[in-house]
C-alpha positions in Angstrom: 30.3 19.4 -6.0 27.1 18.2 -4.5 26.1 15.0 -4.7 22.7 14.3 -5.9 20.2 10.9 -6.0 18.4 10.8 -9.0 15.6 7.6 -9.0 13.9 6.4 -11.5 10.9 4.4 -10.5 10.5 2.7 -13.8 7.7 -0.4 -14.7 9.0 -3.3 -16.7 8.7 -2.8 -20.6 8.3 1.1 -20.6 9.1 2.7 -23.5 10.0 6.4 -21.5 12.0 4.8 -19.2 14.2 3.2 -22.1 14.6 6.6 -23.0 15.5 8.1 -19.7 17.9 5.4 -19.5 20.0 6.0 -22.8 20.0 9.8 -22.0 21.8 8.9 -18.8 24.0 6.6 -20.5 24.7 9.4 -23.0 25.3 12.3 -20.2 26.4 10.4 -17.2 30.0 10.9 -17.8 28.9 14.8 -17.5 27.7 14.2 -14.1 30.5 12.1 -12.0 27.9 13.4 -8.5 24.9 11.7 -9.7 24.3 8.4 -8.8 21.3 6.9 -10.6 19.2 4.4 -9.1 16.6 2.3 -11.0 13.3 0.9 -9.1 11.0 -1.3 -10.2 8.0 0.0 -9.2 6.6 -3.7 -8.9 9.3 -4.5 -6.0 8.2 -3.4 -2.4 10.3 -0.5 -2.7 9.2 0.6 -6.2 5.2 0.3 -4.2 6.6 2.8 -1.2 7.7 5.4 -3.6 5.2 5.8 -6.1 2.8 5.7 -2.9 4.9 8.4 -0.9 5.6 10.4 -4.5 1.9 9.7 -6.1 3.5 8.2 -9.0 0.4 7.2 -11.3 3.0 6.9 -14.2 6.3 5.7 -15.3 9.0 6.7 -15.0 8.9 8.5 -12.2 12.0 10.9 -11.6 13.2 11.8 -8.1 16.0 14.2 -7.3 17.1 14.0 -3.9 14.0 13.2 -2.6 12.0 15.6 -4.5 9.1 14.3 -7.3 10.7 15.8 -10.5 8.0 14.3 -13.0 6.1 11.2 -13.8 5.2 9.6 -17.1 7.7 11.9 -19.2 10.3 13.8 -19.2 11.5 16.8 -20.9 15.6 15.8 -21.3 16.4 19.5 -21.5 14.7 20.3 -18.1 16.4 17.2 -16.5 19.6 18.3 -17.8 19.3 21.6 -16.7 17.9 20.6 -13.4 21.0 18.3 -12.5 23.6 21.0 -13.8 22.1 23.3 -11.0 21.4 20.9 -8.0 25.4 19.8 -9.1 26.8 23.3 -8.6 
């Protein structure tokens, strides 16, 4: 099983990332590979990678080094998304 970095580059009080956050709660134990790493984007390292990912909006979702989406998320994409980058 591969292992995969998903990052979420989230800003305080965001109502999406909230979101993003139960779903992983809810589907986490599904995914034992993923490790999920929060940002704030107000840290230094929140600034580098919505600046190397042009991340106008939160959150914004990175798999393995690759932009996923910004400012929303569709949970069925991400899902599917993580079930094939975990195969």
């Amino acid at each position: 099983m591969q292992q995969v970095l998903l990052e979420e580059v989230f800003s305080p009080g965001c109502h999406t990332c909230k979101e993003l956050e139960a779903l992983w709660e809810t589907i986490k134990g599904d995914f034992p590979n993923v490790r999920f790493d929060r940002v704030d984007v107000t840290t230094d390292r929140g600034q580098e990678l919505a600046q190397k990912y042009m991340i106008f909006a939160s959150p914004g979702i990175i798999l393995n080094g690759e932009l996923f989406t910004t400012g929303g998320f569709d949970k069925n994409s991400l899902i599917a998304k993580l079930k094939a980058m975990s195969a």
